[in-house]
N, C-alpha and C positions, 0 to 999 in steps of 0.2 A: 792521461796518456792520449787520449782522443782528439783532444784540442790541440795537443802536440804534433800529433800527426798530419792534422789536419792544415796548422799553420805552415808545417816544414811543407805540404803537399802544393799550397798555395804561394809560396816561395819560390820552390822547384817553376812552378809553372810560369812564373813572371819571368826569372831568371831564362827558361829554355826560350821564349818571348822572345826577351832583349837580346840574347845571343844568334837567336837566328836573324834578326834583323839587322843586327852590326855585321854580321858573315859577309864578306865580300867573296864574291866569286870573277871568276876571269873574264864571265861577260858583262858584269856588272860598273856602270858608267861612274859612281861613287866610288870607284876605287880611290880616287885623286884625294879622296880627302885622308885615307887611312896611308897613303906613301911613305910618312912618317915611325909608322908599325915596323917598318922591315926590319932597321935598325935594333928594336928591340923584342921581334919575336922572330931572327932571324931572317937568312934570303928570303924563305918561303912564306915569309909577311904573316899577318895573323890569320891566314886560312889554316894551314894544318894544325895552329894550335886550337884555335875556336870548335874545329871539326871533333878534336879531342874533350875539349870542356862540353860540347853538346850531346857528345857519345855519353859523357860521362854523368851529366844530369836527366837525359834521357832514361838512362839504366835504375838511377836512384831515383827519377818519376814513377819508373814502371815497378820496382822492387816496394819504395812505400805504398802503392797503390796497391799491391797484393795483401801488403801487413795493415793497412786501414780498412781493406776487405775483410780479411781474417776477422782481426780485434770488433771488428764493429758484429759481426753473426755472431761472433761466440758474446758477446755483452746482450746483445738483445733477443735472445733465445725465450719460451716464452717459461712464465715463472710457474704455470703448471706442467707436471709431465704428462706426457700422452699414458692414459690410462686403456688397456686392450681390455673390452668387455669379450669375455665370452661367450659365443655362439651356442646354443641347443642346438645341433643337428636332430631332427624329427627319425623314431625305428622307423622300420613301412609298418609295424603294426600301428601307432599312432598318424599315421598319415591318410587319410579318409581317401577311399578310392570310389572315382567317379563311377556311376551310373553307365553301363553302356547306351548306347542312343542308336536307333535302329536305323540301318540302312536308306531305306527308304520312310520315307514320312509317311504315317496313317493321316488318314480325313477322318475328322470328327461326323461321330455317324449324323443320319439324315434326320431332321427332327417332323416329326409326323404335324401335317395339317391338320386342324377341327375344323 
């Protein structure tokens, strides 16, 4: 199913390619060669139809790239599950309480000369 995807993905994408590059627009000097189009994509030549095939492969770009998103996380999830260890929270009777520390620091007494 993956491969499949994968290839319709890389189709889509040559295909949106070649049609935006065949797209003639009004300012575009290669019109002269597609003058022939009109006759059979109508007066409005192959613009408004192409605009429609690019819409239209655009949307099925964007729609199989959500379903090859999908399909590929849910395939490669990891083959252990998360396992939650439980915590000890410590009572305050097992929690060792520090020593106060006195305000001001003593000097070690004075040690006597011989």
């Amino acid at each position: 199913m993956e491969t499949l995807l994968l290839v319709f993905q890389v189709i889509l994408a040559i295909l949106i390619v070649l049609i935006v590059l065949i797209n003639v627009t009004k300012g575009s000097e290669y019109g002269a060669v597609f003058r022939g189009a009109e006759a059979i994509f109508g007066g409005a030549g192959p613009t408004n139809f192409l605009n429609k095939v690019t819409m239209a492969l655009v949307v099925l770009f964007f729609l199989n790239s959500l379903i090859l998103t999908k399909y590929v996380s849910l395939k490669h999830r990891p083959a252990l599950p998360e396992v939650k260890v439980e915590q000890k929270v410590p009572t305050p009777s097992q929690v060792p309480i520090p020593q106060p520390q006195p305000l001001i620091p003593q000097q070690p007494p004075a040690q006597e000369k011989k």
